[in-house]
KOLMIKE-45164 format. One record per residue (C-alpha): residue in one letter; y, x, z. Coordinates in pm, 1 decimal, m for minus. Layout:
+------+----------+----------+----------+
: resn :        Y :        X :        Z :
+------+----------+----------+----------+
:    A :        Y :        X :        Z :
...
+------+----------+----------+----------+
END
This chain:
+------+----------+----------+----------+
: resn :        Y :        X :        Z :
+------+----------+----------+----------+
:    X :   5361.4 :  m1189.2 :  m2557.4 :
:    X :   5043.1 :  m1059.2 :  m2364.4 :
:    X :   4774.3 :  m1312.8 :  m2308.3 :
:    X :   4669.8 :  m1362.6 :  m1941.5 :
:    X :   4327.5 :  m1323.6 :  m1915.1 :
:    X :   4233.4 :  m1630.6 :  m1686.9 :
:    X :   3867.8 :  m1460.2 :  m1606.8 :
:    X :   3948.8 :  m1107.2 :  m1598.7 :
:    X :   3910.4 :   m927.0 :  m1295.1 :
:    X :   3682.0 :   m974.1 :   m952.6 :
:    X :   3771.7 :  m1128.1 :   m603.2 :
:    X :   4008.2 :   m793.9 :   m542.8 :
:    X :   4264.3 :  m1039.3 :   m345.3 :
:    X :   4209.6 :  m1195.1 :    m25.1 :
:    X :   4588.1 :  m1201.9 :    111.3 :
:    X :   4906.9 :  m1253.3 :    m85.3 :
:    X :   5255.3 :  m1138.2 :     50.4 :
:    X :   5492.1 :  m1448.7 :    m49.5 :
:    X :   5881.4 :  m1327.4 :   m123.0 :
:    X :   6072.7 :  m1594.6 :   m121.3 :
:    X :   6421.2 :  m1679.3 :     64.8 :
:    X :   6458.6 :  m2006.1 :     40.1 :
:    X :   6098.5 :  m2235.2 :     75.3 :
:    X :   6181.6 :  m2583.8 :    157.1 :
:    X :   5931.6 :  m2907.0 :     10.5 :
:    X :   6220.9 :  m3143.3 :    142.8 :
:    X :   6470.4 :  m2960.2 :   m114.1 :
:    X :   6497.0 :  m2934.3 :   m495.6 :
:    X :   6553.2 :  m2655.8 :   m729.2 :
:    X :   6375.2 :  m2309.6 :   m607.9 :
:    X :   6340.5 :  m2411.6 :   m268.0 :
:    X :   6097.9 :  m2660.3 :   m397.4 :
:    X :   5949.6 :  m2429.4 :   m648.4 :
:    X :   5894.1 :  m2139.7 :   m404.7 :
:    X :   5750.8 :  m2439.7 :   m183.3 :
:    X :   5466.5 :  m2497.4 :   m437.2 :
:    X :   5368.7 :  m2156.3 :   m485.4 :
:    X :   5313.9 :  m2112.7 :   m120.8 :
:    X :   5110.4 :  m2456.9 :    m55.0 :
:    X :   4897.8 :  m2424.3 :   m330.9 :
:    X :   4852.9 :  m2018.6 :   m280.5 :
:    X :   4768.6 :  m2097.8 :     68.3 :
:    X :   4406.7 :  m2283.0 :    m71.9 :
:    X :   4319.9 :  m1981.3 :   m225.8 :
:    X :   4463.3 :  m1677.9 :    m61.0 :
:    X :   4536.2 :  m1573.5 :    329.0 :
:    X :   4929.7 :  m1600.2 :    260.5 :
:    X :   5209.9 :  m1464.7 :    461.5 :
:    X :   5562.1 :  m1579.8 :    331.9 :
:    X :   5911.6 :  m1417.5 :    400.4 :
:    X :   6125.6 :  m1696.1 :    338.8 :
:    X :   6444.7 :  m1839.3 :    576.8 :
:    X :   6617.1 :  m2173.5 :    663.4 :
:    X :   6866.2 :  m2372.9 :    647.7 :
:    X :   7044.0 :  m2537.8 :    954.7 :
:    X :   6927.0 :  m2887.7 :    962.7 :
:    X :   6614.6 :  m2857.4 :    738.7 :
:    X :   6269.7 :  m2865.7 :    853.9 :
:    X :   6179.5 :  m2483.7 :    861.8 :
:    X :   5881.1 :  m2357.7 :    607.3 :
:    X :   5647.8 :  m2272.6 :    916.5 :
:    X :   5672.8 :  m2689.0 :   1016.8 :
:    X :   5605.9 :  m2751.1 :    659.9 :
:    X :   5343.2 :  m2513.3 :    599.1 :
:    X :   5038.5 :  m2527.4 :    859.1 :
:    X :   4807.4 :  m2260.6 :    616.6 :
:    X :   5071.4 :  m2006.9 :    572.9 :
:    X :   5129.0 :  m1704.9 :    802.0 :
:    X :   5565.5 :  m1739.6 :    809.7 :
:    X :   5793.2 :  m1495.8 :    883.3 :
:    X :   6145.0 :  m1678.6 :    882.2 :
:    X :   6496.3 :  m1661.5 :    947.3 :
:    X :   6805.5 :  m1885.7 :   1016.7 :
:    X :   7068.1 :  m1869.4 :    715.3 :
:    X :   7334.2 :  m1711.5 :    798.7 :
:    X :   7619.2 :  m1993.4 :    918.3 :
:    X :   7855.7 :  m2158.2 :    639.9 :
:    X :   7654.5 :  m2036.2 :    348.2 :
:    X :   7556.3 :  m2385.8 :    318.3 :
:    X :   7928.7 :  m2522.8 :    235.5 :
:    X :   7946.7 :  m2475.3 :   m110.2 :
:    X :   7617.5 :  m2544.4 :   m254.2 :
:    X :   7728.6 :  m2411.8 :   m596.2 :
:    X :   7852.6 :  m2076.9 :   m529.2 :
:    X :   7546.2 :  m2028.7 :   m260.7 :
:    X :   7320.2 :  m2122.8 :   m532.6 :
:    X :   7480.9 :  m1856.3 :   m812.5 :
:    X :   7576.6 :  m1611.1 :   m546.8 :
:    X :   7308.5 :  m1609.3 :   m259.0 :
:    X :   7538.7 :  m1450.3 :     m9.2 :
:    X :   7226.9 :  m1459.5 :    230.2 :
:    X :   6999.1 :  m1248.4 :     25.9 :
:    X :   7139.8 :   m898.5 :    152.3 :
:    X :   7084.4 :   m981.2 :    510.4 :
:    X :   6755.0 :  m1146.8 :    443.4 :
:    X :   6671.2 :   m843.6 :    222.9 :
:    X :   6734.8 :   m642.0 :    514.8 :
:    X :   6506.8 :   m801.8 :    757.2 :
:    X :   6238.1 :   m853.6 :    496.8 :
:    X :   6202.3 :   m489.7 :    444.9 :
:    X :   6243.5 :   m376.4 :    765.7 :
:    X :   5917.4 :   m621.2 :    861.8 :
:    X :   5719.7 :   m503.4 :    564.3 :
:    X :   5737.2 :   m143.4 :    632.7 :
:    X :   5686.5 :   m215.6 :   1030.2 :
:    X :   5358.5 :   m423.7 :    925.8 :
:    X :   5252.2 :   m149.2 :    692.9 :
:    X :   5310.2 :    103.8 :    979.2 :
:    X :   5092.7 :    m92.1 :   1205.7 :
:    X :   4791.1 :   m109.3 :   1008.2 :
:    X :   4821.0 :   m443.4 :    777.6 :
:    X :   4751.0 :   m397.0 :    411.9 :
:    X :   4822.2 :   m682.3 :    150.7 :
:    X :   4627.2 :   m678.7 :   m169.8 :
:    X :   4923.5 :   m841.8 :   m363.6 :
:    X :   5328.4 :   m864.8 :   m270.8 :
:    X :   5440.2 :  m1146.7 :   m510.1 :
:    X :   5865.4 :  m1213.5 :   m538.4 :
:    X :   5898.7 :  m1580.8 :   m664.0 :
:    X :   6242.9 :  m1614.3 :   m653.8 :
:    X :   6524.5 :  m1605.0 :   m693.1 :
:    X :   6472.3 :  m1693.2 :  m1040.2 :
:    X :   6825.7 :  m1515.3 :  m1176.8 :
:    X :   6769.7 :  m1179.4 :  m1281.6 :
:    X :   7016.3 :  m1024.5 :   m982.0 :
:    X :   6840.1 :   m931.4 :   m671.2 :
:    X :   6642.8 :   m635.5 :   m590.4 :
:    X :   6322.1 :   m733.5 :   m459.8 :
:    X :   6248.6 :   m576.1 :    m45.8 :
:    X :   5916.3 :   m460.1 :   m127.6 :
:    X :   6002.7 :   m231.1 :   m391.5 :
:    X :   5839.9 :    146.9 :   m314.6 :
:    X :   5616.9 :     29.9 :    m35.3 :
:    X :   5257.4 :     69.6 :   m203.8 :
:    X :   5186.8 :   m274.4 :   m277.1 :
:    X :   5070.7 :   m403.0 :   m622.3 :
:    X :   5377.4 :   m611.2 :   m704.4 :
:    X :   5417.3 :   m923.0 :   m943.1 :
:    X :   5805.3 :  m1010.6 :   m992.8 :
:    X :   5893.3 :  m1373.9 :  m1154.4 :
:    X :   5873.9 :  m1586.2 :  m1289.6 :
:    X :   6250.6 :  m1470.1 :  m1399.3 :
:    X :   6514.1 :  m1631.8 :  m1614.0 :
:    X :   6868.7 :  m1680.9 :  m1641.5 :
:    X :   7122.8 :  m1454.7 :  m1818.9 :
:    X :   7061.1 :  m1707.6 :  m2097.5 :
:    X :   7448.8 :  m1695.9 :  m2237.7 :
:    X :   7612.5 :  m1961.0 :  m2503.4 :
:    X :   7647.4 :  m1936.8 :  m2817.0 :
:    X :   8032.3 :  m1817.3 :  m2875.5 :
:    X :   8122.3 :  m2139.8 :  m3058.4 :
:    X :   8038.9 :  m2359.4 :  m2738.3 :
:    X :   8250.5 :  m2125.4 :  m2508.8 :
:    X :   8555.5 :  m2317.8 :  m2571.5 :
:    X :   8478.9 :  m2625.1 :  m2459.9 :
:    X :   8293.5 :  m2489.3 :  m2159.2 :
:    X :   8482.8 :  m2534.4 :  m1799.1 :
:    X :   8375.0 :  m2189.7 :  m1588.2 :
:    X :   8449.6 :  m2141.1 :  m1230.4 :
:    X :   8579.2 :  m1802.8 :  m1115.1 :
:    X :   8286.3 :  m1744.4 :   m964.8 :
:    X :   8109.0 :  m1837.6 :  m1245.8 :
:    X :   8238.7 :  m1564.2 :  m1431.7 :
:    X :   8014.1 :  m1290.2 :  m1248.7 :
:    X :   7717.0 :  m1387.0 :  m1445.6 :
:    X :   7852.5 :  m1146.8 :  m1708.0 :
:    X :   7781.6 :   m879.1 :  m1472.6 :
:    X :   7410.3 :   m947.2 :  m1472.5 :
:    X :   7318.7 :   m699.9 :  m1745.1 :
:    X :   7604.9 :   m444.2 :  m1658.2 :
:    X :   7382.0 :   m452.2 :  m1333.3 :
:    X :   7008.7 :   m460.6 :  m1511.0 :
:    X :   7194.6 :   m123.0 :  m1653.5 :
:    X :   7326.3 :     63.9 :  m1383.1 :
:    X :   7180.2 :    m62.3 :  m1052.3 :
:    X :   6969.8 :    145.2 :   m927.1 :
:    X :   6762.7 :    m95.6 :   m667.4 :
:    X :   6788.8 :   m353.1 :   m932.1 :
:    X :   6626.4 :   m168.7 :  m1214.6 :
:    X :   6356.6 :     11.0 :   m975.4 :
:    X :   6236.9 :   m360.9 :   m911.2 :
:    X :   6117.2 :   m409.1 :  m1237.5 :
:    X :   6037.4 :   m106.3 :  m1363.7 :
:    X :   5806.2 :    m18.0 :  m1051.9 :
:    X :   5639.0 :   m385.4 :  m1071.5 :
:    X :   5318.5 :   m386.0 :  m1181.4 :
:    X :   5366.9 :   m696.5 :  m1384.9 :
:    X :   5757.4 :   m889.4 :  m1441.7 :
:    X :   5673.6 :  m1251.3 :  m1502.2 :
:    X :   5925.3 :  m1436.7 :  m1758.9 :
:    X :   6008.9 :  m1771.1 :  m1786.7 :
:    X :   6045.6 :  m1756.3 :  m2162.3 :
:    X :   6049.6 :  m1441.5 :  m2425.0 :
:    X :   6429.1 :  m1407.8 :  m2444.3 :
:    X :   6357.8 :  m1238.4 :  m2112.2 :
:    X :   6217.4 :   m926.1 :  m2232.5 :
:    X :   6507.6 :   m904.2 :  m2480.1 :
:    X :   6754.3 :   m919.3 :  m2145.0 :
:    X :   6542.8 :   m650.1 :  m1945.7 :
:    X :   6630.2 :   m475.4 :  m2280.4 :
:    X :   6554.7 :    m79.8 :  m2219.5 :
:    X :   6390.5 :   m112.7 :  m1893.5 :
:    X :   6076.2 :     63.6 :  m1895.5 :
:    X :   5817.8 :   m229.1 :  m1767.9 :
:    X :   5484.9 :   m150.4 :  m1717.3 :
:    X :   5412.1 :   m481.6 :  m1766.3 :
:    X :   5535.5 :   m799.3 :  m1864.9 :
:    X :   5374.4 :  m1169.9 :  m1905.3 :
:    X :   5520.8 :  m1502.8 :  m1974.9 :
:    X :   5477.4 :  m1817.6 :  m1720.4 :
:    X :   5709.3 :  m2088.6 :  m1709.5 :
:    X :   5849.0 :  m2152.3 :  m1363.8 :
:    X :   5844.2 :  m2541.7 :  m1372.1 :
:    X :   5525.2 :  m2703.1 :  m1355.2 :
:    X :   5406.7 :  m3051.2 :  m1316.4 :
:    X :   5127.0 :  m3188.3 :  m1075.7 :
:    X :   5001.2 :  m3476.5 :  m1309.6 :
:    X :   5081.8 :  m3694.9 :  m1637.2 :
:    X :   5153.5 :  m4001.2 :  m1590.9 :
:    X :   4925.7 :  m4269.2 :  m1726.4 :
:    X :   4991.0 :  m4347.8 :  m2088.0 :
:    X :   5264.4 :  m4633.5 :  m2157.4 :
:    X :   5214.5 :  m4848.7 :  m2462.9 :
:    X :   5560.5 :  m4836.3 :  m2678.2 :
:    X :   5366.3 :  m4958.0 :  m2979.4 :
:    X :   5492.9 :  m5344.4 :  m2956.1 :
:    X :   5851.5 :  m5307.4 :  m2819.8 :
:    X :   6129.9 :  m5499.9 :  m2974.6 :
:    X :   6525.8 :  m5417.5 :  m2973.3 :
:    X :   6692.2 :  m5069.8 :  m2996.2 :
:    X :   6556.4 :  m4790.9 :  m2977.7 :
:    X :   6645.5 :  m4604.5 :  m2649.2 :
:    X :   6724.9 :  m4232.6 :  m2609.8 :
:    X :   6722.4 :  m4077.9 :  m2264.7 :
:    X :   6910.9 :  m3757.2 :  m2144.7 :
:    X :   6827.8 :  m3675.4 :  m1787.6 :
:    X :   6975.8 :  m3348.5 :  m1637.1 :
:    X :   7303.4 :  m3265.6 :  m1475.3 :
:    X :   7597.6 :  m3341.2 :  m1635.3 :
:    X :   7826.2 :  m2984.1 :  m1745.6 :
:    X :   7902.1 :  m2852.3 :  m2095.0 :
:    X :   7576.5 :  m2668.3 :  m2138.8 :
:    X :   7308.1 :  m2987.7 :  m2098.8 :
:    X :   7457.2 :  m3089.6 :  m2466.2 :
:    X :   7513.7 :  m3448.1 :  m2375.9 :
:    X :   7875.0 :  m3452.4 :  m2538.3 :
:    X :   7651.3 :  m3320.6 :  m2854.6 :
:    X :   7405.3 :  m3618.3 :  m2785.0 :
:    X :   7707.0 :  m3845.3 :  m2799.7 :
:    X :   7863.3 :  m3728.1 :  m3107.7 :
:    X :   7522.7 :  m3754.9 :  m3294.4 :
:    X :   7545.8 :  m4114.9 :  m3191.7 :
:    X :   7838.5 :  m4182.2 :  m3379.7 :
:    X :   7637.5 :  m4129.3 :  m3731.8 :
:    X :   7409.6 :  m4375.5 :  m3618.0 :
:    X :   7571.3 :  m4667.8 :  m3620.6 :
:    X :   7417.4 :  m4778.9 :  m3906.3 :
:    X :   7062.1 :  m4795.9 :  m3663.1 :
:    X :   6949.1 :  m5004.5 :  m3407.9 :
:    X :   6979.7 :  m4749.4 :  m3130.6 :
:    X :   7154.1 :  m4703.2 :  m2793.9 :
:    X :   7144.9 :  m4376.8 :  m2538.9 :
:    X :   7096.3 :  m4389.8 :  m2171.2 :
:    X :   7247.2 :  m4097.1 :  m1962.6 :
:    X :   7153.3 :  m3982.2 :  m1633.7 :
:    X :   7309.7 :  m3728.2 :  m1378.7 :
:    X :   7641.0 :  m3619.9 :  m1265.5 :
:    X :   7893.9 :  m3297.6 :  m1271.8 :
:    X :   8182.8 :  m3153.6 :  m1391.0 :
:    X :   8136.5 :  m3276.7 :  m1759.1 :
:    X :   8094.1 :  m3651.8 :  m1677.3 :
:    X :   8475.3 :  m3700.2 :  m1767.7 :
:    X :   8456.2 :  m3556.3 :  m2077.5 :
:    X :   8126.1 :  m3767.3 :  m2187.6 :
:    X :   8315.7 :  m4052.8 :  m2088.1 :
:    X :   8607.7 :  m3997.3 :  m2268.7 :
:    X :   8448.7 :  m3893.8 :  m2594.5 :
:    X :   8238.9 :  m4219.3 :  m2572.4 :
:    X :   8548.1 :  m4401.8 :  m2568.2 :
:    X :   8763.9 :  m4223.1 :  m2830.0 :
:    X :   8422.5 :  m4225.5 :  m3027.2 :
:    X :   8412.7 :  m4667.4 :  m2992.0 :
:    X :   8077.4 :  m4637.7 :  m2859.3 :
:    X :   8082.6 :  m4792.9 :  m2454.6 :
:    X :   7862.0 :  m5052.7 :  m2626.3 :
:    X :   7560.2 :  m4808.0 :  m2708.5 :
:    X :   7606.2 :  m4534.1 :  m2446.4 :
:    X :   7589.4 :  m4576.8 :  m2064.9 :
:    X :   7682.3 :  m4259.6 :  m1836.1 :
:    X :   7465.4 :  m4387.7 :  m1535.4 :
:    X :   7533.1 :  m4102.0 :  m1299.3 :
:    X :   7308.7 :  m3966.0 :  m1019.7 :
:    X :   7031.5 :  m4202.3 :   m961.1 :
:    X :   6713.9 :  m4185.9 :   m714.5 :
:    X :   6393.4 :  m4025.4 :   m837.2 :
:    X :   6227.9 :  m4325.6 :   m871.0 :
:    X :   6469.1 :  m4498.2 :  m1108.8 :
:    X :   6479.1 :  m4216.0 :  m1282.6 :
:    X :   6104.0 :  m4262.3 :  m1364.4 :
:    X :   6194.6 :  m4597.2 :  m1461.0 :
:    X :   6379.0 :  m4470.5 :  m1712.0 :
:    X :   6176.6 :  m4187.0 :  m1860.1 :
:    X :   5936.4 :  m4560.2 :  m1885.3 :
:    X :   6185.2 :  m4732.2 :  m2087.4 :
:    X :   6275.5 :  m4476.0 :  m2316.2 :
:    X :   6162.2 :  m4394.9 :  m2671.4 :
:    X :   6272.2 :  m4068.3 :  m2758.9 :
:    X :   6375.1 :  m3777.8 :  m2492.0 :
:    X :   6698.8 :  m3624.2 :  m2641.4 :
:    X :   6797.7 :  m3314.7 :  m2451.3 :
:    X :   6995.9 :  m3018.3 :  m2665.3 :
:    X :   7048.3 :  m2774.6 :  m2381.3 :
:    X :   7161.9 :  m2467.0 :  m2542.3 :
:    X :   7187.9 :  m2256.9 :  m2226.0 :
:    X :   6840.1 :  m2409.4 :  m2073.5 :
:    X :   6638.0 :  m2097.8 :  m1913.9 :
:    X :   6369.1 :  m2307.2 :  m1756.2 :
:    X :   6416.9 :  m2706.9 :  m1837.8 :
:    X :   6203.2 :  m2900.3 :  m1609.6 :
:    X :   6355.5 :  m3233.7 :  m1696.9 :
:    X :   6143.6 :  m3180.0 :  m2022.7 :
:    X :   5797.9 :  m3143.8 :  m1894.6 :
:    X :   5912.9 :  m3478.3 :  m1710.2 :
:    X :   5971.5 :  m3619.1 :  m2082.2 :
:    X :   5659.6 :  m3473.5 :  m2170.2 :
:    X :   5425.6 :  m3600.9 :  m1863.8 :
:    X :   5608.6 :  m3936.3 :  m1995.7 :
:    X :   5469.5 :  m3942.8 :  m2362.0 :
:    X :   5781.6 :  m3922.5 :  m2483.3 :
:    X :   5851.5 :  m3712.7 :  m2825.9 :
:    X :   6122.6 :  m3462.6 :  m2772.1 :
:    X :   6437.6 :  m3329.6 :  m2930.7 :
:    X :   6605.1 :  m2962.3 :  m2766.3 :
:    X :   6765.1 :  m2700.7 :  m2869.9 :
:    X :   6519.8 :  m2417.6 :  m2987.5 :
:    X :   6616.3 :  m2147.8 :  m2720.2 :
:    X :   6540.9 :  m2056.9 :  m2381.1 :
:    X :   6288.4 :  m2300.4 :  m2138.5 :
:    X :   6230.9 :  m2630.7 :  m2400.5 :
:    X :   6200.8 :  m2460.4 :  m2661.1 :
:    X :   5936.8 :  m2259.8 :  m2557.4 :
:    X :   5795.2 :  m2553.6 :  m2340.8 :
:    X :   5698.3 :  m2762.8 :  m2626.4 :
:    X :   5536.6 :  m2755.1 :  m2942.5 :
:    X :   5624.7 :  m2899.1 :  m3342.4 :
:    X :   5369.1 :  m3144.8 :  m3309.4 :
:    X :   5580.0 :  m3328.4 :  m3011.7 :
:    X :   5911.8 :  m3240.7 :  m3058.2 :
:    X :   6207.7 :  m3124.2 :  m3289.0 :
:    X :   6340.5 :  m2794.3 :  m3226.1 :
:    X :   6691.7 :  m2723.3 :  m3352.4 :
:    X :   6903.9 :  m2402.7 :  m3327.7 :
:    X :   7200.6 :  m2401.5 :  m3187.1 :
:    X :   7497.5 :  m2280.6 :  m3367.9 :
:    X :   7837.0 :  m2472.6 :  m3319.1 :
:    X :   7889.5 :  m2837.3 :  m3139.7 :
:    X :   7941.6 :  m2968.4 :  m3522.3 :
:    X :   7648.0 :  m2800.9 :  m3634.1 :
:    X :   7427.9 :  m2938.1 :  m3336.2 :
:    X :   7574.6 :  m3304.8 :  m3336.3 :
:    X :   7497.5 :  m3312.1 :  m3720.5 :
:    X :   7129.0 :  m3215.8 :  m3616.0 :
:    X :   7098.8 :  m3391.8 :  m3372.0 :
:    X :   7160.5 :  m3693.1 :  m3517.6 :
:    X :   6930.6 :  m3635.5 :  m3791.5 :
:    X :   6617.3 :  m3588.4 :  m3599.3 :
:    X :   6701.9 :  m3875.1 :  m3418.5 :
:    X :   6732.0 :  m4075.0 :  m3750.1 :
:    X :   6419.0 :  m3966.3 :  m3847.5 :
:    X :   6279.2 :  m4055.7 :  m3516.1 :
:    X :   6422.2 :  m4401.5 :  m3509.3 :
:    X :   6297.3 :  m4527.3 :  m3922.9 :
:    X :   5965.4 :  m4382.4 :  m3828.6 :
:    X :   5794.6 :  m4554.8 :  m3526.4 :
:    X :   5439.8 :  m4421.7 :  m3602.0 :
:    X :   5559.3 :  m4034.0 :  m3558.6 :
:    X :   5766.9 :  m4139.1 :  m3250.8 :
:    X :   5433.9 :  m4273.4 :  m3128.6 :
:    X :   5196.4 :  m3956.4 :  m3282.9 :
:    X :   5450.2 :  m3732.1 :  m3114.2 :
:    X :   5478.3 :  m3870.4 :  m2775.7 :
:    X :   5084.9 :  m3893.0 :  m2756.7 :
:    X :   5115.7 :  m3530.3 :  m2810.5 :
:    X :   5392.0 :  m3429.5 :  m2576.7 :
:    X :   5135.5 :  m3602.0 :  m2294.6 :
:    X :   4868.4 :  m3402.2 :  m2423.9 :
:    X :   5076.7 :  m3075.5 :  m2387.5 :
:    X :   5153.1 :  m3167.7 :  m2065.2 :
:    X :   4858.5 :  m3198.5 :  m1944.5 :
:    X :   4692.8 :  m2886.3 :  m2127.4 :
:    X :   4970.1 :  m2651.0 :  m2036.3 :
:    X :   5211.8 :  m2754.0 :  m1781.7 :
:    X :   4993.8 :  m2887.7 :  m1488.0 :
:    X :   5093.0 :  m2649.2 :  m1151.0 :
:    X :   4646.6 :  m2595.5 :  m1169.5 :
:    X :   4713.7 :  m2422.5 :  m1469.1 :
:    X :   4988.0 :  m2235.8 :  m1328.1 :
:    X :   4818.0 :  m2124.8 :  m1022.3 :
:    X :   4504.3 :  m2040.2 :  m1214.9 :
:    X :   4691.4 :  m1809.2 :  m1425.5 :
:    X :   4880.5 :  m1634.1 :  m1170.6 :
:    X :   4544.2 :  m1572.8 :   m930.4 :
:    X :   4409.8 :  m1363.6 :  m1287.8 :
:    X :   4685.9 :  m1180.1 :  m1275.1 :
:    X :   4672.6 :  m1092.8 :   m951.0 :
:    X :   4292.1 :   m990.0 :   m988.2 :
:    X :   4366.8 :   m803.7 :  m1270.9 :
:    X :   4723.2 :   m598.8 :  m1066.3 :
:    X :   4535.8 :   m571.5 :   m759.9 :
:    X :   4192.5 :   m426.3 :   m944.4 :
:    X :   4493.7 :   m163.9 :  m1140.3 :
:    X :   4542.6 :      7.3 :   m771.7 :
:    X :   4270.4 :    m53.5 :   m578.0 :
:    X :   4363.4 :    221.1 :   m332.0 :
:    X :   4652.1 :    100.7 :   m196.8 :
:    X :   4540.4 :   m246.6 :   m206.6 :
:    X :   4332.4 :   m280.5 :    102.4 :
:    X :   4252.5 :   m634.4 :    242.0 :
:    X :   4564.8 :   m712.3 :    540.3 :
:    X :   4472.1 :   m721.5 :    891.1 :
:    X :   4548.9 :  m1003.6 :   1176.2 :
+------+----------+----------+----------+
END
């Protein structure tokens, strides 16, 4: 991993070409991600964003007052299966399309940008409609193509369209629009380091590491020193196969002997199967499936809880653990992809991630430990909020992106002339 030299460079950038296709502050996911980037952009940089919107959903231009938007309606019914849009994007070619077509008609007129910057999508998949036109070009963050370890496969429910992932590298391979996007970027941005290893033998002339989830404060510490009853572990995320909360609830089986019970929160396709091993398993007395709750109880419960247990094993990003983190609250994940590269040995337990027996045996012994010592539970949550706060803070993120910017824009400064109008 390259360093990003925060004071590198000189004011080379004044305006920032945005890439983004869905931008929405109303939304979750990478709407609301792309949504940050272009509010907090806008107090530094003269930004114009590509971006479209939804039917029903208050456009990005409404939402964003300092930003120069060019937008687009969705295409209709995209919206209807939120699932398949979200894997698939079936509006990207058409917005790709229009995107280009606007670049190269601004570029024709006279406007120059100093930077073009594609935040997402995040997957790995989509050519980027800037590619070739002369502007110094950051790509990412990026993630996904994170696969599962074989042993997990089996117990794994996979839509059809699901399925299609597997084409992602065939495509990083062969495509030739895909590959020219990150080989002709001046700098691909990764969400964690197995990254590179999936951009394999693509010849980048660049690549950093920035994680794509960010948090705008830490909350204000919470005294756990003088609680009484069980200790409480939290899982937060949504509920499929992957999230390891059937892995969660098998390592509470070999704690009976300890005075603990688990909270978990969110909903999917896997909630069945939690629910039915916690009953074959005896343990509806120590394990509550909650479901989908608002945000604000589920602050409530990051508050309650004592230890944030969370063994995603197919987690490329894994915002629900900077949550834990801003919370004080020591970790234990899976030691691959987005947590495992989002925290540190000093507040949490990293564990690989083999087989479901293997993991559940793990598991439960980092939670033992956790639970018979209440002084490391406390040392390590006061260092998960310190993490936070030194490394996951959107500041820091922003402040780290604008060097890199300096630092692509000074590589070209000929065809990175300030943009007009």
């Amino acid at each position: 991993m390259v360093e990003i030299n925060e004071r590198a460079g000189s004011a080379h950038v004044a305006h920032v070409l945005l890439v983004a296709p869905a931008c929405d502050g109303n939304d979750v996911g990478e709407s609301w991600l792309a949504y940050q980037w272009a509010h907090l952009l806008s107090q530094r940089f003269h930004v114009t964003l590509l971006s479209t919107y939804k039917k029903g959903h208050v456009p990005p231009s409404q939402q964003l007052p300092a930003v120069r938007v060019v937008e687009w309606a969705e295409p209709p019914l995209v919206h209807r299966a939120e699932r398949l849009n979200s894997l698939l994007q079936p509006a990207y070619a058409p917005f790709y399309s229009r995107a280009r077509r606007y670049v190269r008609k601004r570029l024709a007129a006279g406007d120059r940008f100093d930077v073009a910057h594609q935040v997402t999508p995040v997957a790995m998949r989509y050519p980027s409609p800037v590619v070739g036109l002369g502007i110094p070009q950051v790509v990412g963050p990026v993630g996904g193509s994170l696969e599962s370890p074989p042993a997990f496969a089996r117990e794994e429910v996979v839509r059809w369209y699901q399925r299609l992932r597997k084409l992602d590298r065939l495509r990083l391979k062969y495509d030739p629009l895909l590959r020219a996007t990150f080989e002709s970027a001046d700098c691909v941005v990764g969400i964690a380091p197995y990254v590179r290893e999936v951009l394999g033998d693509l010849r980048l002339r660049r690549f950093e590491i920035l994680r794509e989830v960010a948090l705008h404060a830490v909350r204000p510490p919470i005294d756990r020193s003088g609680r009484s009853g069980p200790v409480r572990l939290l899982h937060v995320g949504r509920l499929v196969r992957t999230k390891g909360a059937r892995d969660v609830i098998r390592a509470m089986a070999a704690l009976r002997d300890l005075p603990v019970v688990l909270d978990v929160v969110g909903d999917g396709n896997d909630r069945q199967a939690c629910a039915d091993l916690v009953r074959e398993l005896g343990l509806a007395d120590r394990v509550t499936l909650h479901g989908a709750v608002p945000r604000a109880e589920v602050d409530r419960f990051y508050e309650r809880a004592d230890v944030f247990v969370f063994p995603s094993y197919r987690e490329p990003g894994g915002a629900v653990a900077l949550e834990a983190m801003a919370h004080g609250l020591p970790l234990v994940v899976c030691d691959r992809g987005g947590p495992g590269a989002n925290v540190t040995d000093a507040c949490a337990v990293r564990l690989p991630a083999e087989s479901p027996d293997q993991l559940a045996r793990d598991v439960a012994a980092a939670v033992r430990r956790l639970v018979t010592d209440p002084d490391l539970r406390l040392r390590m949550g006061a260092a998960a909020r310190e993490h936070a706060a030194a490394a996951h803070l959107w500041d820091t993120r922003v402040d780290q992106m604008v060097a890199l910017y300096e630092q692509v824009a000074a590589s070209r400064p000929s065809t990175a002339a300030r943009a007009t109008g």
